[in-house]
C-alpha positions as CSV (number, residue, x, y, z in Angstrom):
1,X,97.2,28.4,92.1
2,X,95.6,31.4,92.4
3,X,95.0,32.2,96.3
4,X,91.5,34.1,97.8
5,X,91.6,37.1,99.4
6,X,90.4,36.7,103.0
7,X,87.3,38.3,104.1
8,X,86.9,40.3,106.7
9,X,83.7,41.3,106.7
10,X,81.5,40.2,109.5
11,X,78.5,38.1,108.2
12,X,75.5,39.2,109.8
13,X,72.3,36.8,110.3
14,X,69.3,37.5,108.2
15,X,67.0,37.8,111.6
16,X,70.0,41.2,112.5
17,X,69.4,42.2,109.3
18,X,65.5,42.6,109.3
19,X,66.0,44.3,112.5
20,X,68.3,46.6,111.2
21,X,67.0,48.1,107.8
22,X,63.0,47.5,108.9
23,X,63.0,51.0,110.4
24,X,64.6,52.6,107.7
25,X,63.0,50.7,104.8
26,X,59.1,51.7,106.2
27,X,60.8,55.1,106.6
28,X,62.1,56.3,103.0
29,X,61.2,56.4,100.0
30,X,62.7,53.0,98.1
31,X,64.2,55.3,94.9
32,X,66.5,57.2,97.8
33,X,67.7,54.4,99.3
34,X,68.6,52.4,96.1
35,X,70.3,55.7,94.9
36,X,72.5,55.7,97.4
37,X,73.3,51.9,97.7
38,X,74.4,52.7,93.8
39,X,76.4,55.9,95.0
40,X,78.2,53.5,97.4
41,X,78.9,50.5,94.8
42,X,80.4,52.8,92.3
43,X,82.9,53.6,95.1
44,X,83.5,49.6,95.3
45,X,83.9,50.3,91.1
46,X,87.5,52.1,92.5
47,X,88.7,49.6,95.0
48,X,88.3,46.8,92.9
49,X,91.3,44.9,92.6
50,X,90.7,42.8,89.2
51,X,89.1,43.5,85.9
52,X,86.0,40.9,87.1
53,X,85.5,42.4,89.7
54,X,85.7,45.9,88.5
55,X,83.0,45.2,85.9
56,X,80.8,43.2,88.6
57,X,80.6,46.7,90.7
58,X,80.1,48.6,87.5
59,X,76.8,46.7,86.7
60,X,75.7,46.9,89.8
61,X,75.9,50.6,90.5
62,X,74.1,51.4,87.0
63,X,71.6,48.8,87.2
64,X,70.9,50.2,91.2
65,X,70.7,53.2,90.0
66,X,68.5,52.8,87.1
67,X,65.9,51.0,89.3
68,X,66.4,53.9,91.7
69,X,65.2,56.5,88.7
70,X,63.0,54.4,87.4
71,X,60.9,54.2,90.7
72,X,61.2,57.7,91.3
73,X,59.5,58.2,87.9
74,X,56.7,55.9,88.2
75,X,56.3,57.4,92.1
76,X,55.8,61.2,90.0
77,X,53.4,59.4,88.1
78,X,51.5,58.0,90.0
79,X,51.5,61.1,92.0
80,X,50.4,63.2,89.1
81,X,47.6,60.8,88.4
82,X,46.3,61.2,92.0
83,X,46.4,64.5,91.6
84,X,44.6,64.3,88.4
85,X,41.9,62.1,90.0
86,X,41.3,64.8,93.0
């Protein structure tokens, strides 16, 4: 039987959360922060410590950081129409 690793990772309420990334959410643009929350997963990509888990971290890091260009494109965009508009 196959035994879990324990965690130690301190779980941290939703309300702590909130309070936490708020200021830094209304403060940065959203494609910087989601580029580097997938610079950080791929560095989860070399701790993993089975093939699951190595591919879970692997999706994640593209897929973050394929939202993250995506939005900075559509931001461009949306700038450039603006402009256009002016």
């Amino acid at each position: 039987m196959a035994r879990k690793r324990a965690r130690k990772k301190q779980r941290v309420s939703t309300e702590e959360l909130k309070r936490k990334l708020l200021p830094v959410v209304r403060s940065v643009a959203p494609h910087q922060i989601l580029g580097i929350m997938a610079r950080e997963y791929a560095s989860y990509v070399r701790k993993s410590q089975s093939d699951a888990e190595h591919e879970f971290w692997v999706k994640v890091s593209r897929s973050s950081a394929n939202l993250s260009s995506g939005m900075e494109k559509w931001l461009e965009e949306w700038i450039d129409e603006e402009e256009g508009d002016a």
